[in-house]
BAGURO-72080 format. One record per atom (N, C-alpha, C, O): residue in one letter; atom name; residue number from 1; z, x, y. Coordinates in pm, 1 decimal, padded with zeros to 6 digits, m for minus. Layout:
a:CA:NUM:Z:X:Y
...
END
This chain:
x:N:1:23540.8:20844.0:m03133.2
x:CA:1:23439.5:20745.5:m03101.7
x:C:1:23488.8:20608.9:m03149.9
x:O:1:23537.4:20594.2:m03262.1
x:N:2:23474.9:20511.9:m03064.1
x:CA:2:23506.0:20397.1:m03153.4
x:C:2:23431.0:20338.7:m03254.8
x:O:2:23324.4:20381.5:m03299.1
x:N:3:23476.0:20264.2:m03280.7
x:CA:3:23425.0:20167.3:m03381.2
x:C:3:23391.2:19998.7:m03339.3
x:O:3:23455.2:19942.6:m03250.4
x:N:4:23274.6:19925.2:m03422.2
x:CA:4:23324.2:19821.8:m03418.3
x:C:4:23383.4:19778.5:m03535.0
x:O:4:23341.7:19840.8:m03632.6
x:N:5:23500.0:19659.0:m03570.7
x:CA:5:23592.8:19662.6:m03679.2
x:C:5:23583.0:19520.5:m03713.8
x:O:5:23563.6:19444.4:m03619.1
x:N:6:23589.5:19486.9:m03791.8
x:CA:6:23574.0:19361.4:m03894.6
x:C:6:23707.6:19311.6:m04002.0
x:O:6:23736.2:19362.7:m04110.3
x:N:7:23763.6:19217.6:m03945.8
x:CA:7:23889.6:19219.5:m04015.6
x:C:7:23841.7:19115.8:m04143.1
x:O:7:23756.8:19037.0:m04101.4
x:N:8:23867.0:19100.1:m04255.2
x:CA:8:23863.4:19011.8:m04341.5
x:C:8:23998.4:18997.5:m04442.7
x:O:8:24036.9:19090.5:m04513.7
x:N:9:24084.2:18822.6:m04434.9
x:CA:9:24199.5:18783.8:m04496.2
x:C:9:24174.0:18833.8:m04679.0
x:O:9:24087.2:18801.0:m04759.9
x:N:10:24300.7:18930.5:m04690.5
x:CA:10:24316.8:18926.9:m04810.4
x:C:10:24246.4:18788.3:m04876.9
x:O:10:24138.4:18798.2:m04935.1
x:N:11:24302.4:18683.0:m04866.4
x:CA:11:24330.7:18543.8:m04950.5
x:C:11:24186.9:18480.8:m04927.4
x:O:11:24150.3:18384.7:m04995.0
x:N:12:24118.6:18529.3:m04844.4
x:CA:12:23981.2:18467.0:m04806.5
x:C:12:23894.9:18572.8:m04924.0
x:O:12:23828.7:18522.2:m05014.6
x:N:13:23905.9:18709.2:m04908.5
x:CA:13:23867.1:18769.5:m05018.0
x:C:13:23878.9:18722.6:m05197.7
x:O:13:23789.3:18741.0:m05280.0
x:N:14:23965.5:18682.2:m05215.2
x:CA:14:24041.9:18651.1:m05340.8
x:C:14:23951.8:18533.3:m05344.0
x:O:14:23849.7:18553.0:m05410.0
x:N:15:23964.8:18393.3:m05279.7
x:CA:15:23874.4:18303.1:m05271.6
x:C:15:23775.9:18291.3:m05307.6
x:O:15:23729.4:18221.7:m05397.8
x:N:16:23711.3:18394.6:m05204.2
x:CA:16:23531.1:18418.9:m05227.2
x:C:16:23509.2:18455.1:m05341.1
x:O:16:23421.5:18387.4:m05394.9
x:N:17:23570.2:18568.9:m05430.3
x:CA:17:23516.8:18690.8:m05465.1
x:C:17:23624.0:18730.5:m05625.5
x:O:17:23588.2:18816.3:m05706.2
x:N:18:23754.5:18646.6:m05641.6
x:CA:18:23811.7:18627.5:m05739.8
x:C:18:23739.7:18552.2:m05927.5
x:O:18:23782.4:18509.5:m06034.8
x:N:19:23647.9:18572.3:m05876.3
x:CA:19:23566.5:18522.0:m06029.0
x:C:19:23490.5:18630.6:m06058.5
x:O:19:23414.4:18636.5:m06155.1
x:N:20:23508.2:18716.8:m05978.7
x:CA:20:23458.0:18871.5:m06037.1
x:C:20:23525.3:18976.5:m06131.7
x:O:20:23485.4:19080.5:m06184.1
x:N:21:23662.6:18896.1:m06132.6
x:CA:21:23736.7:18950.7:m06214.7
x:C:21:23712.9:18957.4:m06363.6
x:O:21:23667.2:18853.5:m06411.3
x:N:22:23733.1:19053.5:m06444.0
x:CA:22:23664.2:19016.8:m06576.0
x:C:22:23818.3:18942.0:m06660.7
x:O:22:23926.9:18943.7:m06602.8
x:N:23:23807.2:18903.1:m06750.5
x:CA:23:23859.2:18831.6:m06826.2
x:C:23:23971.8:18895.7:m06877.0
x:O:23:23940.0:18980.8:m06960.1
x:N:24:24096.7:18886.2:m06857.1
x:CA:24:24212.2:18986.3:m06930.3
x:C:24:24243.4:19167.1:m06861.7
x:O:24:24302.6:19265.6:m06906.0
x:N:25:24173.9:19139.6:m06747.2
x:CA:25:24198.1:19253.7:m06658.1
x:C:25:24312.6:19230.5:m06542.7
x:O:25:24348.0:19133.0:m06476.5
x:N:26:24361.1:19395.9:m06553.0
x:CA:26:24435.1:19390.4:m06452.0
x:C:26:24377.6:19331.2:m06313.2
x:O:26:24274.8:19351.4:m06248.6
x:N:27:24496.8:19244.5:m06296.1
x:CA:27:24378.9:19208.5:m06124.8
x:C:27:24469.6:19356.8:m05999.2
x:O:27:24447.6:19371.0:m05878.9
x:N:28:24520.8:19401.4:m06046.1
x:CA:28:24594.1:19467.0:m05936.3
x:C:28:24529.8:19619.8:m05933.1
x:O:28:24559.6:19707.2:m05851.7
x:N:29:24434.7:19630.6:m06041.4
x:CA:29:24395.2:19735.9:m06039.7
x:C:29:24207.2:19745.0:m06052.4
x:O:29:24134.3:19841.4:m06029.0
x:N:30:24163.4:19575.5:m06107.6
x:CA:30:24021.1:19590.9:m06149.2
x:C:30:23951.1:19581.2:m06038.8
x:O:30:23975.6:19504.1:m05946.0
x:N:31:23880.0:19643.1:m06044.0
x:CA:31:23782.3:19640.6:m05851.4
x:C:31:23646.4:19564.8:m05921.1
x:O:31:23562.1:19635.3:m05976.6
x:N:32:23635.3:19462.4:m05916.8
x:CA:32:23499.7:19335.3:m05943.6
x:C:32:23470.5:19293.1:m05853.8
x:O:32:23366.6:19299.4:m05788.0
x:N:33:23611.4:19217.9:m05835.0
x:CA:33:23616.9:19108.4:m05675.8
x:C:33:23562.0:19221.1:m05543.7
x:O:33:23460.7:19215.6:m05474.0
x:N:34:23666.0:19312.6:m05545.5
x:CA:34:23584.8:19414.4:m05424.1
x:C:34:23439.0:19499.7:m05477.2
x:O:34:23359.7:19549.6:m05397.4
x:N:35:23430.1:19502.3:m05560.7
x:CA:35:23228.5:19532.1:m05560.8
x:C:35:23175.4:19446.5:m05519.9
x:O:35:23122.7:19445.7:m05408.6
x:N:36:23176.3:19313.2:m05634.0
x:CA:36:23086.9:19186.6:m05528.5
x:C:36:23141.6:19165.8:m05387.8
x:O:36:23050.3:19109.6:m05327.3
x:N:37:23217.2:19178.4:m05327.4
x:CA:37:23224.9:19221.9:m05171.2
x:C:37:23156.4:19270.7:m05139.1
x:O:37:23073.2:19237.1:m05054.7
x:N:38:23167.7:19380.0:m05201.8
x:CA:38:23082.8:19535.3:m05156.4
x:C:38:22981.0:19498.2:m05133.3
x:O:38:22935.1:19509.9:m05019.7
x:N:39:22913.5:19442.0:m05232.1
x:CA:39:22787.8:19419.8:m05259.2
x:C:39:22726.8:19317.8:m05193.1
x:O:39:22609.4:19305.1:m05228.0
x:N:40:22769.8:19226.7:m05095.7
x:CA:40:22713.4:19125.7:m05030.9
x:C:40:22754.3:19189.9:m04905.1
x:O:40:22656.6:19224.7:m04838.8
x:N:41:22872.2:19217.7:m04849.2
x:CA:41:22906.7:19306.8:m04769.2
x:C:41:22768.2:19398.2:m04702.4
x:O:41:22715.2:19366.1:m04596.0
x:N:42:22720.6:19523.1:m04791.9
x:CA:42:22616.3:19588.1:m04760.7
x:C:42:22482.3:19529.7:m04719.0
x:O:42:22421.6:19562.3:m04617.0
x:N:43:22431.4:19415.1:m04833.6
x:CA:43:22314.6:19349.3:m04827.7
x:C:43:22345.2:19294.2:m04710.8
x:O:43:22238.3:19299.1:m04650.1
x:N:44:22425.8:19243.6:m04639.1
x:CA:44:22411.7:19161.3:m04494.2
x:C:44:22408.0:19278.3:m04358.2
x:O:44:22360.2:19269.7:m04245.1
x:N:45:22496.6:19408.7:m04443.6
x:CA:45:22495.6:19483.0:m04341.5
x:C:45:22339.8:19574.6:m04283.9
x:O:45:22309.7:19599.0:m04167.0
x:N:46:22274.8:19604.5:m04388.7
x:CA:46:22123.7:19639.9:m04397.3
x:C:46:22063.7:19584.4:m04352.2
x:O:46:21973.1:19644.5:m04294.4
x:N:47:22064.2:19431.2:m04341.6
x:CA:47:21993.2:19338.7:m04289.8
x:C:47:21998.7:19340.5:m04111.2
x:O:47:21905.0:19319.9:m04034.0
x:N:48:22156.9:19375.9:m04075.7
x:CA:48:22173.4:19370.8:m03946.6
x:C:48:22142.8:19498.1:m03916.9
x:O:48:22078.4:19494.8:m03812.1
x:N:49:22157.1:19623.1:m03959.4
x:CA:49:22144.0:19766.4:m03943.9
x:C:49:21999.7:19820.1:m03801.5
x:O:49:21877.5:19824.4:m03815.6
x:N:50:22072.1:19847.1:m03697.1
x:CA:50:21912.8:19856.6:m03601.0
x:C:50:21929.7:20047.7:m03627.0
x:O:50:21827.8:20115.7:m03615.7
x:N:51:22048.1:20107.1:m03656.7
x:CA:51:22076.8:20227.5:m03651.0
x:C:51:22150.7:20303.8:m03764.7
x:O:51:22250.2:20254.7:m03818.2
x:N:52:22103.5:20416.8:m03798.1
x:CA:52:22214.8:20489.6:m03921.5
x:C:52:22349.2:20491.7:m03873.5
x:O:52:22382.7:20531.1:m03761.8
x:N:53:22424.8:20447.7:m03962.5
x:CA:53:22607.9:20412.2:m03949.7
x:C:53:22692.8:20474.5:m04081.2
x:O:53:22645.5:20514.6:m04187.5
x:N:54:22812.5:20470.3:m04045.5
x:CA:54:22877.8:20473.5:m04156.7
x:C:54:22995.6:20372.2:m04122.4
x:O:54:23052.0:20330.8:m04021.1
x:N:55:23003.6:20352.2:m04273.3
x:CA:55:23133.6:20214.1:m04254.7
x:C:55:23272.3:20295.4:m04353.7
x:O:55:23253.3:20373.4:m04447.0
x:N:56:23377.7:20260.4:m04312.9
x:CA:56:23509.7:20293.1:m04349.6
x:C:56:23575.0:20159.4:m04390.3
x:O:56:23525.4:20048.9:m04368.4
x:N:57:23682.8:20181.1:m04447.1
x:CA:57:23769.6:20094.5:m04483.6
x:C:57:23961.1:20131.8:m04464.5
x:O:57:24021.7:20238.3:m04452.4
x:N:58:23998.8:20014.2:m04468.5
x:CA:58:24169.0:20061.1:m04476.2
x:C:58:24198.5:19874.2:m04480.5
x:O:58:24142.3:19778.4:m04427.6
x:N:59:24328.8:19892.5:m04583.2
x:CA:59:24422.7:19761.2:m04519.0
x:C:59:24529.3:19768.3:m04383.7
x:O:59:24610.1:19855.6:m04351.8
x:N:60:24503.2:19673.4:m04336.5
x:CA:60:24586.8:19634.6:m04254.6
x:C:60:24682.2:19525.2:m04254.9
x:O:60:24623.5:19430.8:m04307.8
x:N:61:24827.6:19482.1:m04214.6
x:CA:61:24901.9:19406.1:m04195.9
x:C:61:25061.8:19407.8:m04265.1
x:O:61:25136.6:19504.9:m04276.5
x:N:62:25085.2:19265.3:m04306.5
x:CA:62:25260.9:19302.4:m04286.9
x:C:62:25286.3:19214.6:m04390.9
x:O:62:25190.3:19139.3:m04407.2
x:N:63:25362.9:19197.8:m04455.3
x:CA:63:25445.8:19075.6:m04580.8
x:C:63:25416.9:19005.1:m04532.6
x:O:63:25419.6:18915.6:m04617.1
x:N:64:25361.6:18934.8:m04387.2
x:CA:64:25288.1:18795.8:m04391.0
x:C:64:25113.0:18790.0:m04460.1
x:O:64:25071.6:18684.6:m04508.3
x:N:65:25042.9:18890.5:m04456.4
x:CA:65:24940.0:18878.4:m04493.2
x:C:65:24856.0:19054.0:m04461.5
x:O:65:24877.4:19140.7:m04376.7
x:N:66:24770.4:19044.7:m04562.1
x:CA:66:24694.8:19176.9:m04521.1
x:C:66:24522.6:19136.0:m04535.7
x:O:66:24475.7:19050.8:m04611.2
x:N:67:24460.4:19209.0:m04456.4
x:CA:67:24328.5:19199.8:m04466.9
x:C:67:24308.6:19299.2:m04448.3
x:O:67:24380.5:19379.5:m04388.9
x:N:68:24128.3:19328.6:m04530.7
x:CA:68:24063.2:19402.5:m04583.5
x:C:68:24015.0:19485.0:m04382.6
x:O:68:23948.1:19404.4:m04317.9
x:N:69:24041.1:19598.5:m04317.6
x:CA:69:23935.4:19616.1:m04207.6
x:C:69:23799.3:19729.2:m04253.7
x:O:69:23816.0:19832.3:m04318.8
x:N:70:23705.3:19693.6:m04216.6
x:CA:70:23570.4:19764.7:m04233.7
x:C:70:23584.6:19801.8:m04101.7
x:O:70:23646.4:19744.6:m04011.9
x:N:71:23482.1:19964.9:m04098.8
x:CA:71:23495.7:19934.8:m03926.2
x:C:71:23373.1:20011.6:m03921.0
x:O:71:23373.6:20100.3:m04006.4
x:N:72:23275.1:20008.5:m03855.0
x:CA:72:23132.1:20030.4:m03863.4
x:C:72:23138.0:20134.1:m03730.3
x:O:72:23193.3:20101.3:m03625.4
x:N:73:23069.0:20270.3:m03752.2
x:CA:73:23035.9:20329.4:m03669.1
x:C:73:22902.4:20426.7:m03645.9
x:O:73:22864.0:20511.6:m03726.2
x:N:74:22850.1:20400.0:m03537.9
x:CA:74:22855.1:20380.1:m03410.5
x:C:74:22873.5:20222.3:m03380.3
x:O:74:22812.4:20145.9:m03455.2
x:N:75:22957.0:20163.9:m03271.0
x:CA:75:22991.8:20052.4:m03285.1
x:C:75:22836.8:19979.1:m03245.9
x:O:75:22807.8:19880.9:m03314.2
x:N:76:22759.5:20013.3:m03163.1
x:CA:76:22591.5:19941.4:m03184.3
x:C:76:22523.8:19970.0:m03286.3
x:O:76:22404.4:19962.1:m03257.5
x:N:77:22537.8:19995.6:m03377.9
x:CA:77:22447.3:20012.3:m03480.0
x:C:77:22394.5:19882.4:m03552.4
x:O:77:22291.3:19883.5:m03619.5
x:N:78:22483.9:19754.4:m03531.1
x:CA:78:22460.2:19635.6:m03619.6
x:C:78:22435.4:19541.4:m03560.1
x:O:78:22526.4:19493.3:m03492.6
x:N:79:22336.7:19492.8:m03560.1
x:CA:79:22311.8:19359.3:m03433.6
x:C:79:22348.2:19241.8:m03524.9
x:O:79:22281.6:19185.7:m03611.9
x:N:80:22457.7:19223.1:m03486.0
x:CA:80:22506.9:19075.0:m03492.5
x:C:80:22520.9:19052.2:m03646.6
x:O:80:22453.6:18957.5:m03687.4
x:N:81:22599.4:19123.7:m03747.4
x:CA:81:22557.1:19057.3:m03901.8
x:C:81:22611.1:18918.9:m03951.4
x:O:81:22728.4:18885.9:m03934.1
x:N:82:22515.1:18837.0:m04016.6
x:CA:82:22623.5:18772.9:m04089.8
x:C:82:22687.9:18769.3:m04232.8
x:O:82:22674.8:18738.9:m04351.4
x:N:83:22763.8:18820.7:m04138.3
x:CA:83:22962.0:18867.6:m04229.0
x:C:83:23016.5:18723.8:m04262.8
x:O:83:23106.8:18729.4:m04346.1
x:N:84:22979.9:18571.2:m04212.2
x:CA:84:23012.7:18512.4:m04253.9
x:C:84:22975.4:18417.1:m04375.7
x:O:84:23046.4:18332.2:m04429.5
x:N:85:22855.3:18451.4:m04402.1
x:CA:85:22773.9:18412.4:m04491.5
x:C:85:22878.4:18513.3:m04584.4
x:O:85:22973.1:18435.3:m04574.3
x:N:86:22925.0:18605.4:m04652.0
x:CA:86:23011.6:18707.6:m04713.1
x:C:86:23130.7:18651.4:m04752.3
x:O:86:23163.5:18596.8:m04857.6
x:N:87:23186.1:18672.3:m04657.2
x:CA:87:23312.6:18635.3:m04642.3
x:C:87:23317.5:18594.3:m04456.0
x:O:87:23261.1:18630.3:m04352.6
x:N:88:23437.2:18485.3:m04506.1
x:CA:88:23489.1:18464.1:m04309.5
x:C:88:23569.7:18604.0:m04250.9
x:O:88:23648.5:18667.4:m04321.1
x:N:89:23545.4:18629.8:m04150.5
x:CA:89:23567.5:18735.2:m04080.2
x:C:89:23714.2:18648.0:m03958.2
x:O:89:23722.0:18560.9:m03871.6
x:N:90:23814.1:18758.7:m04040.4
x:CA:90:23955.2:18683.8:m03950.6
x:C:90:23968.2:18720.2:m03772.1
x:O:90:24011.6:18646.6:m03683.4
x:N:91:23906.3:18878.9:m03760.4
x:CA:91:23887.6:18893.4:m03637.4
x:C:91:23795.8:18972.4:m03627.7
x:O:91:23721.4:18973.9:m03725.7
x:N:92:23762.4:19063.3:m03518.8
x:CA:92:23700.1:19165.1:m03472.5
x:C:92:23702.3:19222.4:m03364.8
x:O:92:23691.6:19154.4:m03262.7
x:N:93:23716.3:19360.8:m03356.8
x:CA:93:23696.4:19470.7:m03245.4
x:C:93:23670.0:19565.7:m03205.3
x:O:93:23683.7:19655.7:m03288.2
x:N:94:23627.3:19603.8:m03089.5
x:CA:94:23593.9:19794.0:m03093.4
x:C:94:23698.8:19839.7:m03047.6
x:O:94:23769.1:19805.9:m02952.5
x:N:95:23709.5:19971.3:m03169.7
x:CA:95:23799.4:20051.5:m03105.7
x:C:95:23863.3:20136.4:m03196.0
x:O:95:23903.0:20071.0:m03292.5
x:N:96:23892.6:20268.8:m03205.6
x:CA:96:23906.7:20365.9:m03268.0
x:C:96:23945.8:20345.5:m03369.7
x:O:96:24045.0:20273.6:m03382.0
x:N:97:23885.4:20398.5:m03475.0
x:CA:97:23931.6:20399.7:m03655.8
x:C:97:24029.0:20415.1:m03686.5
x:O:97:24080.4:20489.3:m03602.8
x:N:98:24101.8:20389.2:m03765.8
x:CA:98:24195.3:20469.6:m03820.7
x:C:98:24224.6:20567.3:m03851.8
x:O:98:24132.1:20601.3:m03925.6
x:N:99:24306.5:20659.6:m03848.0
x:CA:99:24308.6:20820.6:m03939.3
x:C:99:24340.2:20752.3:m04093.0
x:O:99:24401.0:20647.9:m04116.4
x:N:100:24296.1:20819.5:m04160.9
x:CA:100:24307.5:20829.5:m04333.8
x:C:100:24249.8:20689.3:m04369.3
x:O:100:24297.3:20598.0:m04436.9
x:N:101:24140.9:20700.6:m04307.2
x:CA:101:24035.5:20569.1:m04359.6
x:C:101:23986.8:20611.1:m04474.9
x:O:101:24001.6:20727.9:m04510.7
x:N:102:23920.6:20518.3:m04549.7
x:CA:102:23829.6:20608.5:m04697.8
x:C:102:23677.7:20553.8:m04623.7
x:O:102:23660.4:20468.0:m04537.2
x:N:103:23580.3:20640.0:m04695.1
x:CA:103:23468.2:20592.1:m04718.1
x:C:103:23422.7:20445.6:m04754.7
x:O:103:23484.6:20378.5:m04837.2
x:N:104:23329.2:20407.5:m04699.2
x:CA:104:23287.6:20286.5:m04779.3
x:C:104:23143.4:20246.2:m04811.5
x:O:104:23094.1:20207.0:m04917.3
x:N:105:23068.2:20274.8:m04643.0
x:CA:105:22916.2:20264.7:m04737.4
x:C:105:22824.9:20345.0:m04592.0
x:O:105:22860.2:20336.3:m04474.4
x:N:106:22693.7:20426.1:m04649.0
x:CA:106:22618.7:20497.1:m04587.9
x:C:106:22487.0:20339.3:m04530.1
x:O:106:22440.3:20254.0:m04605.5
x:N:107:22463.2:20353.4:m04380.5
x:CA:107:22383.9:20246.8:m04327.4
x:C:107:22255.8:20266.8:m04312.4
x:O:107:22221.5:20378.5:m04351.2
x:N:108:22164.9:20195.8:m04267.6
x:CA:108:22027.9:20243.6:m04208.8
x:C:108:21979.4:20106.4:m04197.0
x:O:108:22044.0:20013.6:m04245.7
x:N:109:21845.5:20084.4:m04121.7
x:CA:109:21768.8:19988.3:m04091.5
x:C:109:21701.5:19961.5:m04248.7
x:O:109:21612.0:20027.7:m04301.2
x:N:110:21782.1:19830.0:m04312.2
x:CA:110:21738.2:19798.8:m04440.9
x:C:110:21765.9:19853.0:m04539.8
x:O:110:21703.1:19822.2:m04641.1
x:N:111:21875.8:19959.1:m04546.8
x:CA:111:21922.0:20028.0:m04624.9
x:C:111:22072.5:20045.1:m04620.3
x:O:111:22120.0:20098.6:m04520.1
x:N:112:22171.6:19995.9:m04741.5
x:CA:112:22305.1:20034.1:m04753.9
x:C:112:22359.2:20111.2:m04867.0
x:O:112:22305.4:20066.8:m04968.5
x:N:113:22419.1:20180.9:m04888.7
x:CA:113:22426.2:20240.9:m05063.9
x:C:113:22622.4:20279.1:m04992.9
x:O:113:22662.9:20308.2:m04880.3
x:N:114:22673.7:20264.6:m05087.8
x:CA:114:22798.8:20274.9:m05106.2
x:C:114:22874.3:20435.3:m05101.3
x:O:114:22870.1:20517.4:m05193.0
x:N:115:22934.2:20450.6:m04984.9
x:CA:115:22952.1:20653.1:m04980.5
x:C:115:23007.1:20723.1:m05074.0
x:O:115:23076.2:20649.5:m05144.4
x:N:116:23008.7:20821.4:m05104.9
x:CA:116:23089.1:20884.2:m05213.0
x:C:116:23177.1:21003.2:m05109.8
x:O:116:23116.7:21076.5:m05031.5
x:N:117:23283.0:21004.8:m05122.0
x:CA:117:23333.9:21138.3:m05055.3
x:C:117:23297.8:21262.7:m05114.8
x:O:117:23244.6:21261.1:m05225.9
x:N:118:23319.5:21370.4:m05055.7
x:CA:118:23302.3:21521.1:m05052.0
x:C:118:23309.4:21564.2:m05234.9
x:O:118:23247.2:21652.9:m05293.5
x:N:119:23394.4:21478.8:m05282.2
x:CA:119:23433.8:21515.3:m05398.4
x:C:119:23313.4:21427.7:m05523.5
x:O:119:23311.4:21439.8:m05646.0
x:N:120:23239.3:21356.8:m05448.9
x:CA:120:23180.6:21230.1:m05551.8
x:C:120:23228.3:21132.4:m05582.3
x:O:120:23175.3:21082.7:m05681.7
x:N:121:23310.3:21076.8:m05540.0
x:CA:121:23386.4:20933.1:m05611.6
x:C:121:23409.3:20910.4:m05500.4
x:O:121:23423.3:20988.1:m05406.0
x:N:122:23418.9:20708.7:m05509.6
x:CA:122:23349.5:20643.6:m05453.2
x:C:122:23559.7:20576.1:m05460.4
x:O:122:23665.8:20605.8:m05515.4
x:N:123:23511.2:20490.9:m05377.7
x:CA:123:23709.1:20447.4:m05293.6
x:C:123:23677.6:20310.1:m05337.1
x:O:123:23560.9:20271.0:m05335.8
x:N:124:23801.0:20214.4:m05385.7
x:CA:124:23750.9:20056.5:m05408.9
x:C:124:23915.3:20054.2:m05366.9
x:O:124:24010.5:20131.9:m05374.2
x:N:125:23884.8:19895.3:m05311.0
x:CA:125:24018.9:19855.9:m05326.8
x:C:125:24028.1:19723.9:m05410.6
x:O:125:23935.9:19642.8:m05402.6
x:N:126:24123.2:19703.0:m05480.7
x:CA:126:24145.7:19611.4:m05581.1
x:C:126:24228.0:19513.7:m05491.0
x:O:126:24328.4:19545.7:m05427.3
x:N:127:24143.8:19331.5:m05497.0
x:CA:127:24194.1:19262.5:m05398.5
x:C:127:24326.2:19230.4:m05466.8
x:O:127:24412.3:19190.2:m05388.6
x:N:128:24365.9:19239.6:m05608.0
x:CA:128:24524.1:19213.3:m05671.0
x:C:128:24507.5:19067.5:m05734.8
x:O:128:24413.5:19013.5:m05793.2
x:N:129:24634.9:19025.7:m05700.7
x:CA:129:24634.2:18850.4:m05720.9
x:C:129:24803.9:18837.7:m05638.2
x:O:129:24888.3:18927.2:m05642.2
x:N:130:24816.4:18735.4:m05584.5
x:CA:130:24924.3:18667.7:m05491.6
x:C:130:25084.4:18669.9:m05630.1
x:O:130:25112.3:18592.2:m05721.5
x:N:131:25141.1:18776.8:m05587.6
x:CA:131:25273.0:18845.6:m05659.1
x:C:131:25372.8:18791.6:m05579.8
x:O:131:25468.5:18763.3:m05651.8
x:N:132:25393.4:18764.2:m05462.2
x:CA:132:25511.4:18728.6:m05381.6
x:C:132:25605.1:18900.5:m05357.6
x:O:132:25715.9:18919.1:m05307.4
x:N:133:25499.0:19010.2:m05420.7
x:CA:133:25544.3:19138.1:m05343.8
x:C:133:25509.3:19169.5:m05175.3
x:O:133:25445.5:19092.4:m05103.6
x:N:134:25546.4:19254.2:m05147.6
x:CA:134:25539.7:19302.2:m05032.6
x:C:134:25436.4:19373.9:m04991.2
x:O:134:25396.4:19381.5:m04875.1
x:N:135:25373.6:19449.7:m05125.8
x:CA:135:25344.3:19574.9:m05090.9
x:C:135:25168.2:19549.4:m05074.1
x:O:135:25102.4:19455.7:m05119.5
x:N:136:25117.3:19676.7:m04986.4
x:CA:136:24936.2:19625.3:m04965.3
x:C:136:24899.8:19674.8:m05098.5
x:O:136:24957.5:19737.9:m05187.1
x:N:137:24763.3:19614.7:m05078.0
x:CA:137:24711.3:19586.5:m05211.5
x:C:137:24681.2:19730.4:m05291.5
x:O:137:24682.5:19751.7:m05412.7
x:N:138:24657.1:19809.9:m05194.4
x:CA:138:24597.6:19975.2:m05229.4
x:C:138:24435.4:20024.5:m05239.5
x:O:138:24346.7:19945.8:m05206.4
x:N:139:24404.9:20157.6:m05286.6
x:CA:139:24285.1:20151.2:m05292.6
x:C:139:24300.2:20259.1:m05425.6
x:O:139:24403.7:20313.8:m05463.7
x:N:140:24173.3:20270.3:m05478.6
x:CA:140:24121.4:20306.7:m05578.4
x:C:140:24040.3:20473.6:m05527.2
x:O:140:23981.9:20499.8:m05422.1
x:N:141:24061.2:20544.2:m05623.1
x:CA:141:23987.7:20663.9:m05646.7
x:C:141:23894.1:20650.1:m05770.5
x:O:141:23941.5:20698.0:m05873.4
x:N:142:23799.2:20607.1:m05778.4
x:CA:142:23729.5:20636.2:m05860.2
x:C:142:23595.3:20695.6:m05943.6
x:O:142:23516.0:20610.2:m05983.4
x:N:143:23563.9:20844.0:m05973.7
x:CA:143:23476.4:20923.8:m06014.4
x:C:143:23363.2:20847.5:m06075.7
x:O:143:23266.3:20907.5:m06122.1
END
């Protein structure tokens, strides 16, 4: 089934959402910046929610840049959110998920809560900080 998909710039993330970091933490590993994502993320998505959804996550891109993709499914489930009030949204599209997406958050009309997989623990990805590495940022397992 497709999806609709929501691309958001690493560096636009970091921007927004980089003062969530706590003080003397790893940034490559502390997930702050991506909760308060999360967390404005959902509240806009509830707001748009006309239908129960589930949202996924994965990075996408290349040593020029990676962004965060959400990808909301059923792709009508969300009338129109604003994602930009959040964060700026680099692109968007429908069209099939990824394989080995993680969880990200359970939907409904006015209702978002953050998914837990099969196992209970909940997936974050840590937005990092600008290393001049290569590598994507990763995601988090955490119970």
């Amino acid at each position: 089934m497709p999806a609709r998909i929501f691309l958001f710039a690493l560096e636009d993330l970091r921007a927004r959402f980089g003062a969530a970091l706590q003080p003397g933490a790893d940034p490559l590993h502390h997930t702050g910046p991506f909760r308060a994502f999360r967390d404005a993320l959902l509240g806009a998505c509830a707001a748009a929610a006309l239908a129960p959804a589930e949202a996924y996550m994965w990075w996408e891109g290349t040593y020029n840049g990676y962004a965060l993709a959400v990808a909301v499914l059923p792709p009508g489930a969300l009338l129109d959110p604003d994602l930009a009030a959040v964060c700026p949204v680099e692109a968007e599209r429908i069209a099939e998920p990824r394989p080995g997406r993680y969880p990200l958050a359970r939907l409904a009309p006015g209702e978002a809560e953050p998914w837990r997989d099969e196992e209970g623990c909940l997936w974050e990805a840590p937005l990092g900080e600008p290393t001049g590495h290569f590598g994507a940022p990763g995601m988090r397992r955490l119970t």
